[in-house]
N, C-alpha and C positions, 0 to 999 in steps of 0.2 A: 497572462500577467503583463502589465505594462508602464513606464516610468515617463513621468511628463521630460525628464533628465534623460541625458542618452545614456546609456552601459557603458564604461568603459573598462571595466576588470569584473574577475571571477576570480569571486573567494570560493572555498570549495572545503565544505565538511565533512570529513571519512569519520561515521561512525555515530550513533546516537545516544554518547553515554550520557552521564550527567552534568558534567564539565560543557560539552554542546548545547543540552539541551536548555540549561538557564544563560549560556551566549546569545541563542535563538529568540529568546525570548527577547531578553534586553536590546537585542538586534530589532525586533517588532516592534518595539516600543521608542526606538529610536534610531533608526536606520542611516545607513550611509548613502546618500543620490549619487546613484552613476553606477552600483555595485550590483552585479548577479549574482546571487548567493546561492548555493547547490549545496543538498544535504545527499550522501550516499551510505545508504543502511540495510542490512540482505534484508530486513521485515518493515511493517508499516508501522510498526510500536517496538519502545524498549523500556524494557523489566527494571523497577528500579529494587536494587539491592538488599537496600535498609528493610523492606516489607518481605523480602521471599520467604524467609522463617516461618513468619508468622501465616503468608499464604501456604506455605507446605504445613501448618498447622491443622489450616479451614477457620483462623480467623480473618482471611479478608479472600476475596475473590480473588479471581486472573483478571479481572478487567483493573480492580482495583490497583494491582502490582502496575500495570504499563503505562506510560507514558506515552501518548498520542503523538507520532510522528506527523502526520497527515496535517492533523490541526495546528501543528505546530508550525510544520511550514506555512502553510496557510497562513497563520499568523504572522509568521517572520518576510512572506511575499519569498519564500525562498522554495523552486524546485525541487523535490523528492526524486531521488532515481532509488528504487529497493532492487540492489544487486549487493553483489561482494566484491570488493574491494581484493584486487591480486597480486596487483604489485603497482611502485611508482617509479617514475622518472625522472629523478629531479633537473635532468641535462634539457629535458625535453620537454617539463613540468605537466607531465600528463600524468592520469591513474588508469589505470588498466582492470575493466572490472571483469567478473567472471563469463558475460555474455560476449566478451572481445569487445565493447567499448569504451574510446580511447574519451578522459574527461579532463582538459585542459583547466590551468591552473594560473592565478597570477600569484596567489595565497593562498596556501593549505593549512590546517589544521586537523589533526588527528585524535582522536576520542575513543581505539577501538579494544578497549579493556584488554581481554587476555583469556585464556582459555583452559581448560582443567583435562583435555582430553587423553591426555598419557598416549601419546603414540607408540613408548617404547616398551608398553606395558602388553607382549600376547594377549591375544582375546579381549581389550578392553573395549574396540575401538566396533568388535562385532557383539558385544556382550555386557559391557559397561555401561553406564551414562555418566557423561561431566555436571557437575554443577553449576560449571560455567560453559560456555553461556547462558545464561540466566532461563532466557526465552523456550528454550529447547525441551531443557529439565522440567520447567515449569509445563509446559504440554504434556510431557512424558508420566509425569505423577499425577494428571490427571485421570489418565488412562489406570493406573495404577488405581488409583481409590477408587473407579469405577467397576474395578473387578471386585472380585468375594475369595472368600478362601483365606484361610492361611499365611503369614508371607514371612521370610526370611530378607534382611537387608544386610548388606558388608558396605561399609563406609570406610574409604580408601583416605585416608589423612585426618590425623587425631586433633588438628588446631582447633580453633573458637569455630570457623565456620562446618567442621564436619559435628562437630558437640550439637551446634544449633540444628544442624538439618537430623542428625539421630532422636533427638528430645523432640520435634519436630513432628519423625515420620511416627514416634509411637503414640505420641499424642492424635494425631488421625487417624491412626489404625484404632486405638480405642473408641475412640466417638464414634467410625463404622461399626464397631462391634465384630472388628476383627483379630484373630490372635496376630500377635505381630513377635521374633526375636530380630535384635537389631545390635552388631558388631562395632566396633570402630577398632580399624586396624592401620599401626603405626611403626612406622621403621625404628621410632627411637618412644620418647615417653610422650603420653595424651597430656595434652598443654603446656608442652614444657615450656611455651613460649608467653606464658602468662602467669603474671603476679601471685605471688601466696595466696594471698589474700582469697582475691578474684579465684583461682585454682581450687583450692579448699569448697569452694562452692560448688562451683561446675563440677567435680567429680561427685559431690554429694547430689548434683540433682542428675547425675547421670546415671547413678544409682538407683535414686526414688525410682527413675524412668525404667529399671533393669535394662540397661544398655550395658551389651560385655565388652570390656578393652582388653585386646588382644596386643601388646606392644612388644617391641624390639623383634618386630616380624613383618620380613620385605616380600613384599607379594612377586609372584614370580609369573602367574598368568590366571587370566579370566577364561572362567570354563561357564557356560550355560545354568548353570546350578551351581555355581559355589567358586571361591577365590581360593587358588593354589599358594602355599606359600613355600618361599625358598627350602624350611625343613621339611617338609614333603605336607604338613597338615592341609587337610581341606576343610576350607569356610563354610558351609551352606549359605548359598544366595541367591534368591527368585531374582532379586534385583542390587547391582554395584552398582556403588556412586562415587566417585572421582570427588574430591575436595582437596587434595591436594595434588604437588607439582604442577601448579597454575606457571604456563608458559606463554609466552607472546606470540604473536601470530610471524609467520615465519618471514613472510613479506616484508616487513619491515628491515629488516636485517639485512634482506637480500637487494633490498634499494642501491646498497655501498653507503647511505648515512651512518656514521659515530653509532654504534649501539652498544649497552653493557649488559652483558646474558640474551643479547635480543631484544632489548628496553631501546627504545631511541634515547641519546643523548643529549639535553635540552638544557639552555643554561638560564638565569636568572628571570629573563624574559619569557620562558616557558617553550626559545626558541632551537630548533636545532642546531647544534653547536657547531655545524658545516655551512648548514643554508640558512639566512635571516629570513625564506619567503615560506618553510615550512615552519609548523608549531607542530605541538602535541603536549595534551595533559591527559589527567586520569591513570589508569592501571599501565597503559604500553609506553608511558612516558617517566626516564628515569634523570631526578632531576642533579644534576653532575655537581653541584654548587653544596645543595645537602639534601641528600638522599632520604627519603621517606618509607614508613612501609606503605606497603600498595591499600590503600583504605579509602571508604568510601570521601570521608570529611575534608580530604588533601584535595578530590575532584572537584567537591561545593567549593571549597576555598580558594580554588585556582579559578572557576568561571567570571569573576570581575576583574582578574588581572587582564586573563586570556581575551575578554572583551574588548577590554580598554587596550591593550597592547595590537589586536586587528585593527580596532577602529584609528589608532596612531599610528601604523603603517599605510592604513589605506589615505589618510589624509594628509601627513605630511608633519606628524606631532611625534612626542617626548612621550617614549614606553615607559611603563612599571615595572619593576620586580617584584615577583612573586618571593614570599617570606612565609614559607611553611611554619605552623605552632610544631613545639618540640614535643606538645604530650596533647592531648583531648579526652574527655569522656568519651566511653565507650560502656553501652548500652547492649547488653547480651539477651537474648532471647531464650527461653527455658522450658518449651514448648504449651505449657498453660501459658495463660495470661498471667505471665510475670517473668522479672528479667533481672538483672545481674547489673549494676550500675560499677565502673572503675575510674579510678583517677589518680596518677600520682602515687601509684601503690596500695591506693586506701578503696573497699568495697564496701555495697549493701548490696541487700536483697528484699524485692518484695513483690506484691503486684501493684502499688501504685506504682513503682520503677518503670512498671509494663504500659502503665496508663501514659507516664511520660514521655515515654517511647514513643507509644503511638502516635501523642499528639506534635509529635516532632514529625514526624513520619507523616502525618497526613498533612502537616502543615507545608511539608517539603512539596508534594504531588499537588496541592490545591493548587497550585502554582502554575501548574500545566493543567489541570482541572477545570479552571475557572479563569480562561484568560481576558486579560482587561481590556474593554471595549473600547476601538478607537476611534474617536471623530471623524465622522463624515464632510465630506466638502462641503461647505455651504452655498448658499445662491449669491453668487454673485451681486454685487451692488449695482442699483439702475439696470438689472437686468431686464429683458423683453414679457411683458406679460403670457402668462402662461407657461415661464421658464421654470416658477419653483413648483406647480402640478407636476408639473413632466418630471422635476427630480424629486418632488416623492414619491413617485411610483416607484416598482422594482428595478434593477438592474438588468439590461439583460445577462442574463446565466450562460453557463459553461452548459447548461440539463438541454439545451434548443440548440446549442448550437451559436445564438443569437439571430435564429432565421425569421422571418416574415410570415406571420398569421396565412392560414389559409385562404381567410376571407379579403387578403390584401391581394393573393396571389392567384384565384381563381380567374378574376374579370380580363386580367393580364393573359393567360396564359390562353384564354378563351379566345380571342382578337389574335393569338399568332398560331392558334390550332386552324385559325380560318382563313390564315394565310398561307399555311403550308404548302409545299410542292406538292403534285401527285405522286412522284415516286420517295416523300419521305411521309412514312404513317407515323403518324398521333394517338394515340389511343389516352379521350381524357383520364387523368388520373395517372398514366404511368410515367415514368421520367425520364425513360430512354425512349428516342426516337428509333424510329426501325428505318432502314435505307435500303433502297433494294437495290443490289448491282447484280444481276446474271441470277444464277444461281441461289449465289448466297447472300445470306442478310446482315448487314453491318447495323450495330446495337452503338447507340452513342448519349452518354451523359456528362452530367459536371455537377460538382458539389464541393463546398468547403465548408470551414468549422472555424471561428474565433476559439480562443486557446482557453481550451478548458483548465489545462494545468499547468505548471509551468518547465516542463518537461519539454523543450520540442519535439523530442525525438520519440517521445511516446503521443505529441499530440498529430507526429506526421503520420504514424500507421493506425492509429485509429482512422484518421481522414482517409488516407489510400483504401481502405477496409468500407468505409462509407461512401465514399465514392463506389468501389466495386460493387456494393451493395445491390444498386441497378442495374447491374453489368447480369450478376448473379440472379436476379430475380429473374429476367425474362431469359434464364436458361442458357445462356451465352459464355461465350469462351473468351475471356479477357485477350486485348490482343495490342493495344496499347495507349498509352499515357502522357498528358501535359501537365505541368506541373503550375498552377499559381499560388505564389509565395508571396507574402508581405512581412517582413518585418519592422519590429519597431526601431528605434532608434539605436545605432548600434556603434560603436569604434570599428574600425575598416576590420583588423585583424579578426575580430569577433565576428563579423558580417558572415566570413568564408567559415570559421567555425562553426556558426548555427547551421550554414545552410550544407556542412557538410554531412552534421547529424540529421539533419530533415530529408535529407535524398538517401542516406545510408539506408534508415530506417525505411520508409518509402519507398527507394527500390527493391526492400528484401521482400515486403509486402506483393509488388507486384512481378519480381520475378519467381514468388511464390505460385502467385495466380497465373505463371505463363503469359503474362503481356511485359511488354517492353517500354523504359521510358525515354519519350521520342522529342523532350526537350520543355517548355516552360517559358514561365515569367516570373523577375520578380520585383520587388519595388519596397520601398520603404515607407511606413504609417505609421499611425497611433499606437498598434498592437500587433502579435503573433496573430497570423491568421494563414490560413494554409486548405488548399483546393488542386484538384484534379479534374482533369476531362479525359473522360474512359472510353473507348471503343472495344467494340466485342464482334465477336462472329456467330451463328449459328442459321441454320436449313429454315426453323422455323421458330421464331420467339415465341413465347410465353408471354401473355398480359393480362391483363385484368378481367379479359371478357374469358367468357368460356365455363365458369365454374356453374355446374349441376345440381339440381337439387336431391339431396343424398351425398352428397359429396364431404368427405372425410374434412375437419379443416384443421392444419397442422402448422405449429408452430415451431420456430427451431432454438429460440432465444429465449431466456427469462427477459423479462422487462422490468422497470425501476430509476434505467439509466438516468432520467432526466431529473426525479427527486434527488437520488442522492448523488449529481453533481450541484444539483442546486443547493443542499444542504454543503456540502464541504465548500464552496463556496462563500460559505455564512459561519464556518466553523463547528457545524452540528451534526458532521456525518463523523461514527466511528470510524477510524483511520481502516481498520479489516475490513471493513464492506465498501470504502472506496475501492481498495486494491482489486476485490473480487470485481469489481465492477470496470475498474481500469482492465483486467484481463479478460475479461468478457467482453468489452468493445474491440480489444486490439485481437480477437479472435473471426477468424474469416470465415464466408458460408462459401466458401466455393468447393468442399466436397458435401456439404447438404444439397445444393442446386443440384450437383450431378448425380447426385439419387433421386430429387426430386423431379428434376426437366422432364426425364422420360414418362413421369406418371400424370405432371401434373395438367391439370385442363386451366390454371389461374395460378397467378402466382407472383407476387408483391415482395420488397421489403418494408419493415415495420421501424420508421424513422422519425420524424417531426409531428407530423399527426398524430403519432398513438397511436396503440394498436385499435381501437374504436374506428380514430379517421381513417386509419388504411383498409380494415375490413368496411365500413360504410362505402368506399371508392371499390373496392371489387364487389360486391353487392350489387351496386350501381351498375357500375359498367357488364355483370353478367344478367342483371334483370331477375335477381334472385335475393332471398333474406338469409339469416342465419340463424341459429340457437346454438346461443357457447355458456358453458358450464362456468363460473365465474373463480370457483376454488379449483377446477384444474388449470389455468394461468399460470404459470413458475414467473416466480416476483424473486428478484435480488435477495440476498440476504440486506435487512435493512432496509430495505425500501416501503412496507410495510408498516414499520414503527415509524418511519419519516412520515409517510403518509396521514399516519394517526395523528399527529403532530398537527398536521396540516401545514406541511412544508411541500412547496408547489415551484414547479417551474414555469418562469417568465410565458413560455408558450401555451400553459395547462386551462385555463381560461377562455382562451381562441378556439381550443381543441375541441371545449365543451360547446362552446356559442355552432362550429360550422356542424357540428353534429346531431344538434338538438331534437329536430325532428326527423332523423333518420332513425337513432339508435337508443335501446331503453336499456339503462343501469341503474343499478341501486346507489341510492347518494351513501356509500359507505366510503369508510377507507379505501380499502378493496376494488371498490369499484371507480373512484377516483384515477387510482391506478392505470386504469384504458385509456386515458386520453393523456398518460404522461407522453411528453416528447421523448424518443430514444435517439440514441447515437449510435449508429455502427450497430442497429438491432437487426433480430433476427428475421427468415421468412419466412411468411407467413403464406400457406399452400393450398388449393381445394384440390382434393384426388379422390381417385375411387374408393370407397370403402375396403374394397377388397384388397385396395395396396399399402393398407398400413400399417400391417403387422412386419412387413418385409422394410418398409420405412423405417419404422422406428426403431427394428434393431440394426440398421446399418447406420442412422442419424445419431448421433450420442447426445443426449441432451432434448430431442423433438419431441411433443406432447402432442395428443390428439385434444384439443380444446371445445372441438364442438361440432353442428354438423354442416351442409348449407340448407337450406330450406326454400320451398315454392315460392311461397309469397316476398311481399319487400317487407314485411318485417324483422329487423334486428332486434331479438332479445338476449340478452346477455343478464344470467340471474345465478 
């Protein structure tokens, strides 16, 4: 990601509730020049509140409930780090996440609701589940409906939301055709915190539901089967759920900022009542001026203050005051399609109430759903002919890398293989050079990446990991590293910060791999962009020549990478199959090489060509063909339905043109798939047949995809 304006602050978002996530938004659609905006959230998606009922029902999906983090930042141009948040500093304005990195701050804002876990309750915490966090629960009662049997539930807090999720779980145990009894147990009386009116109802459809209320009875501990209560009774319960004693996360408290019960103290501004450069709304935010209960509609209603009041400190303008309403409708869920309408003391009931709901509900999520498409730069005026072809074409992607067709880089590479030394071998196709000194063989390459995300510090260990990649394939012992850095436009202070997280990241990568980093360049451009030059050691490399016909051919990575960074790039990849995909490149083969070096007779990484171009280039160079099985392939989660799509990386084209009459695939999705570009992909092996059952159970993840063959035929079917 890159700003024609230089950077000069970092605003920084702990948390992805709802209060962030319509900021996010309004941030995308009208951003501040000069700002780095950083989202931090332990997952790629957050659960919106208002639909969980109805999702523990089985009237709407999991996908339905979340909010797409991924695409959101995307949209907003703002970096995603998916970690936890542990503590802050406001002396030092850093946040400290749970991996020990340190995330600098010029303005914070906090969004990170609040949590139902009872830690002071025995047993809950090995035997329980919270209903907050949303995300968690919600995975967890998946698992749940996907069993059979029987089931016993104890619901830990008799308010609105433990009503909703009991009426909830018996309405999906019934549509499974499961017997279901289901408790709710309360220290004092079930709803006493709600209106007659409204009350009257909700017991009457807790009834219909036969849910038993167990009140004026304080649980004393969670046992495997059943909740203990202080008079010695025990509950029966396959499964406890927490809905109440929702508590804040303890971090906050322990900053030293103003807090009331552990709520940060925030005043009209939404700002903390110590620091003007911290904010916080939503559930951990307790607002001193006039206090709210913790509810979803306070969070909608603070995100245009909280907007407006960032966007007025980062410019240099006149903040807002947030003016919470004293009462709002409130819309109860009754586990059918139909709900409980309140206001002002006054109730209905119905299932249009429920239809209402919904369409509030869906109207809220279309929002993140469907985000609004923004203009593209246009062509310039009096521009040079053949300016506006060139910018209709695609962009180059994050899915390539943004590297250079094979067919640009072949004639190039030919003219300096035929100028090489004697004592530095070439082997076409492979990209480390081999150097002979003495004995032993020094392995050396170079490779960098334009920023696929906006994350530096995950775009530096991918590259370290892709650089190594070469290092790895020809069987070599990493041994050390240069570093080329460009960034883009930066304030000085910020300069030392990016590059501090690009070497942290980066050297953890290559002190992992046992090489050492032995210095660098860096320089200032248009964009993040970031590269390394690897040296290696080993007796004898590994290259492209050598692979036998019969010969096992193994792979060690799914592939996909290059669709679905091309799609999150366009905002069409699910935020979950980026992430898998993000940890799938930032994962290294350097214990797959060291199972494979000693068996293997050939042996590649699987990068910018595809895995088609890189099998055609060991083919070649061993004077042999292949036959690979097309459905044993491991493809990304998601890469697949992109592909269907016909969502293609910048490089996917080039891939098919240099390969055409080497290698035969089916024009399907599927097969499409071979010549995606990869980043940080995996190796790709020829061995003996006889050494891959010993392979693949020491490789985690390695597939046997096909065989080598006599002839130069490559079929892939």
């Amino acid at each position: 990601m890159h700003s024609p304006v230089p950077l000069v602050s970092e605003l920084v978002f702990v948390g992805g509730g709802h209060t962030h996530a319509l900021v996010l938004r309004k941030w995308g659609m009208r951003p501040v020049p000069g700002v780095r905006v950083t989202l931090i959230n332990p997952g790629p998606t957050a659960p919106y509140s208002g639909m969980l009922p109805g999702h523990l029902a089985g009237h709407y999906t999991r996908d339905a409930l979340d909010i797409d983090l991924v695409r959101l930042a995307r949209f907003a141009d703002a970096r995603l780090i998916v970690d936890h948040a542990v503590a802050l500093d406001p002396a030092a304005k850093q946040v400290r996440l749970r991996s020990g990195r340190l995330i600098p701050y010029d303005l914070l804002s906090m969004d990170i609701g609040i949590t139902a876990k009872m830690p002071r309750l025995p047993g809950f915490a090995e035997h329980g589940i919270a209903a907050k966090p949303l995300g968690r629960f919600a995975d967890q009662w998946a698992e749940i409906c996907a069993g059979a049997g029987d089931l016993k539930i104890a619901i830990l807090g008799g308010g609105v939301a433990g009503c909703e999720v009991a009426m909830a779980a018996v309405h999906r145990m019934n549509a499974l055709g499961r017997n279901v009894d289901v408790s709710i147990i309360d220290r004092g009386e079930i709803l006493s915190n709600v209106v007659p009116s409204a009350r009257s109802r909700m017991l009457a459809a807790l009834h219909r539901h036969g849910v038993q209320r167990i009140e004026a009875a304080t649980p004393a501990a969670v046992e495997a089967d059943a909740v203990v209560l202080e008079d010695g009774r025990r509950i029966a319960s396959d499964l406890t759920i927490g809905t109440a004693g929702a508590t804040p996360q303890a971090w906050v408290a322990e900053s030293g900022l103003p807090c009331r019960d552990g709520y940060l103290e925030v005043d009209e501004y939404l700002r903390s009542t110590a620091d003007p450069t911290i904010y916080a709304a939503g559930d951990c935010a307790h607002i001193l001026h006039d206090p709210r209960p913790k509810a979803g509609v306070y969070a909608v209603r603070a995100a245009p203050v909280l907007a407006h009041n960032l966007r007025a400190d980062l410019t240099g303008r006149q903040r807002r005051a947030f003016r919470p309403q004293k009462d709002f409708l409130k819309l109860i869920s009754l586990g059918e399609k139909r709900a409980i309408a309140e206001k002002s003391g006054l109730s209905a009931e119905g299932d249009a109430l429920w239809r209402w709901k919904n369409s509030i509900d869906q109207t809220f999520m279309d929002q993140f759903r469907h985000l609004p498409a923004m203009p593209q730069p246009g062509v310039p005026q009096d521009a040079a002919k053949g300016v506006a072809t060139a910018m209709s074409g695609p962009v180059p992607c994050g899915g390539c890398g943004a590297k250079l067709p094979q067919e640009a880089l072949s004639p190039v590479l030919g003219r300096a293989l035929g100028a090489a030394r004697q004592d530095v071998a070439l082997v076409p196709g492979d990209d480390a050079a081999v150097i002979g000194t003495g004995k032993t063989r020094h392995v050396i390459s170079t490779d960098h990446l334009r920023a696929f995300a906006g994350d530096p510090a995950l775009v530096a260990r991918v590259a370290a990991i892709h650089a190594l990649g070469d290092i790895w394939a020809m069987g070599a012992a990493p041994q050390a590293a240069l570093a080329q850095i460009t960034l883009p436009r930066l304030a000085v202070n910020m300069q030392a910060a990016w590059l501090d997280e690009i070497m942290a990241a980066a050297g953890a990568v290559f002190a992992e791999a046992g090489a050492a980093v032995a210095g660098g360049h860096s320089a200032m451009g248009a964009e993040l962009s970031i590269g390394f030059t690897v040296t290696g050691t080993c007796a004898a490399p590994i290259t492209l020549q050598g692979a036998q016909a019969g010969d096992a051919l193994i792979l060690t990575k799914p592939i996909g990478t290059g669709v679905i960074l091309a799609a999150e790039m366009r905002a069409q990849a699910p935020g979950a199959d980026v992430l898998a995909c993000w940890n799938s490149m930032a994962h290294g083969s350097g214990e797959a090489s060291a199972v494979l070096a000693p068996v293997a007779h050939a042996m590649t990484d699987v990068t910018g060509f595809g895995l088609a171009g890189h099998l055609a280039n060991l083919c070649a160079a061993s004077d042999v063909g292949a036959d690979i099985t097309l459905a044993d392939i491991p493809l990304l989660d998601g890469a697949w339905p992109l592909a269907k799509q016909c969502v293609r990386s910048t490089l996917w084209a080039a891939n098919i043109a240099a390969t055409a009459t080497k290698v035969e695939v089916p024009e399907t999705p599927r097969g499409d798939l071979m010549f995606d570009p990869q980043t940080a992909g995996g190796l790709l092996a020829a061995i003996p047949d006889n050494a891959v059952e010993a392979v693949l159970t020491r490789v985690p993840g390695a597939v046997r995809i096909g065989t080598v063959a006599a002839g130069p035929q490559i079929r892939i079917a």
